[in-house]
N, C-alpha and C positions, 0 to 999 in steps of 0.2 A: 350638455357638457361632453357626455362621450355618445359618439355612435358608431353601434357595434350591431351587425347582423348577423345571423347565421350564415350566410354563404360568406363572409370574411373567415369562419371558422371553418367554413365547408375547404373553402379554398386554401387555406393556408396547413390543412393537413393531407388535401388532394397533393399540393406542393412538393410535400415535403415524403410521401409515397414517390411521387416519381423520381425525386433527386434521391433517395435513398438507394432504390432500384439500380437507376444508374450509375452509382458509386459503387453498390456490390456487382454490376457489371463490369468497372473499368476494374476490380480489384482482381475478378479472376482473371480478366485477361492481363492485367502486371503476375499474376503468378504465373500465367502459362507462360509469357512473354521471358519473365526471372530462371524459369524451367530450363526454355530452349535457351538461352544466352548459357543458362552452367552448360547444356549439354554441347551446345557448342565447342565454348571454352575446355570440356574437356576432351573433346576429339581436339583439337588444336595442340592441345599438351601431351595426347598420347603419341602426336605423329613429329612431334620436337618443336618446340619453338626456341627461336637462337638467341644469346643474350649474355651477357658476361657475366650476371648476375639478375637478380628478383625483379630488380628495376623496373632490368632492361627488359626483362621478359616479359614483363605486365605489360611494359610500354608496347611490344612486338606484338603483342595478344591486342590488345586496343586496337592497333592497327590493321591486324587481321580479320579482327571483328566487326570492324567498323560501321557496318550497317547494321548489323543484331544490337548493338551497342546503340546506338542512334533509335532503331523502333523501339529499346527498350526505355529508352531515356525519355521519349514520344508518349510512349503507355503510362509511364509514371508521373508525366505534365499532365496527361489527362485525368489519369485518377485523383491525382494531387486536386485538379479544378474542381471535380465532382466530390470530393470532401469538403472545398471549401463552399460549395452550392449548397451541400447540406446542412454547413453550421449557420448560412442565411436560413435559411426556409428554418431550423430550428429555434433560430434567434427570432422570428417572424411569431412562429407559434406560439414560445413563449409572452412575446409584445401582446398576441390577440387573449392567452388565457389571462395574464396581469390585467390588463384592459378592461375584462370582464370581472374579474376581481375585483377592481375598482370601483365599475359600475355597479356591484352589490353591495361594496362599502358604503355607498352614497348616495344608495336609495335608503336604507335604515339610518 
């Protein structure tokens, strides 16, 4: 009825080690990434940015920034991927312990 091996268990927690790894990867580089964008942002604001108002000056900063802005929006797609890699491979390991689970309920 069910089959289940050990390397299904081997693998699906080998899995989920690496996607882990690599999401505390993409995380510190969104923080270093989130770092330089304020420090950016705030040389940009100490040397005037023009604008009539908050808006407009947000808007003027966006503009000025536009590439730090863009690799940070990049880092954040990535980490974003790599957390959702990890709630597979969690969802996975969950699926293989249930599984096993089962197969003890159904041998007694």
């Amino acid at each position: 009825m069910f089959s289940m091996v050990q390397s299904d268990v081997d693998n699906a927690i080998d899995r989920l080690k690496v996607v882990k790894q690599v999401a505390f990867d993409e995380a510190y580089e969104l923080a270093l990434a989130n770092k330089t964008l304020e420090e950016h942002k705030a040389v940009a604001i100490s040397t005037g940015v023009e604008g009539k108002n908050a808006e407009q000056r947000a808007a003027n900063l966006r503009l000025l920034l536009k590439e730090q802005f863009a690799k940070q929006a990049k880092i954040q797609d990535d980490y974003n991927e790599a957390r959702h890699e990890t709630d597979l491979a969690e969802l996975e390991l969950t699926r293989v312990k249930l599984t096993i689970r089962l197969m003890e309920l159904s041998s007694n």
